[in-house]
C-alpha positions, 0 to 999 in steps of 0.5 A: 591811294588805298589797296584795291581788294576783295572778299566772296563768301564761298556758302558751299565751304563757309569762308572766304576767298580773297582777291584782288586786281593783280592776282585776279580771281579764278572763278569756281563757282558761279555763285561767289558772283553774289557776295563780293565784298570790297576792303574800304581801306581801312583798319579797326584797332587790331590790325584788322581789314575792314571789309564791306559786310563787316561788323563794327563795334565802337563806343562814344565817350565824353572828351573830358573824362573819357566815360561813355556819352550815355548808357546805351552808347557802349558796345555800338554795332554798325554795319559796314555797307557801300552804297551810293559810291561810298562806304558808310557804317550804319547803326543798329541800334541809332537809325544814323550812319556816318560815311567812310568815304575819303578817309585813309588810315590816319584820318580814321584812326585820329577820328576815333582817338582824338576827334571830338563832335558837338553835343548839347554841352560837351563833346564825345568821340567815337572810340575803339572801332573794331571787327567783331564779325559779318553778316555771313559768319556771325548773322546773330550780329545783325538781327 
């Protein structure tokens, strides 16, 4: 069972206010109503809680040789949303996303170290997920 968490950006102090279901949350500002934030679960490379709003970056890289699948599949940025009952992590520059949903931290990290995925002739995995930002602190990420 994952921790049931979650974040508020606070606009009037620009940062966030973290809380979760047995600390409860002491509202000071109506405001924070507007951007709570659920934790998937989930940690990038680094250790770090992966939170919906978060940005991610990873690579695909071919199973054989470890190099990436294409030119322009290096430094991928994704957004990590909920929608429809589920995490997904949608692409910025591919108009594809992949779902979160179900995967705890073990699955998650063998997806980006060890799981492969068909294309055309050879196989690639995603790699090396990691936060880089959000859509509040680093709004740059996302234009």
């Amino acid at each position: 069972m994952r921790d049931i968490k979650f974040r508020a950006w606070r606009s009037q102090v620009k940062r966030f206010r973290f809380f979760d279901i047995s600390t409860g949350f002491n509202v000071e500002n109506a405001d924070v109503f507007k951007t709570v934030e659920q934790y998937t679960g989930l940690k990038d490379k680094n250790g770090v809680e992966i939170y919906e709003g978060d940005v991610l970056n990873f690579d695909w890289r071919l199973q054989k040789t470890n190099e990436l699948y294409a030119s322009d599949c290096e430094n991928i940025k994704g957004l990590v949303l909920f929608e429809n009952s589920k995490f997904i992590v949608r692409y910025f520059n591919k108009s594809m996303s992949f779902d979160l949903s179900g995967i705890n931290q073990v699955t998650f990290e063998r997806f980006w170290r060890e799981t492969y995925v068909s294309a055309k002739d050879d196989y690639f995995k995603m790699s090396g997920f990691e936060v880089v930002g959000n859509i509040y602190q680093n709004p740059e990420l996302i234009k």
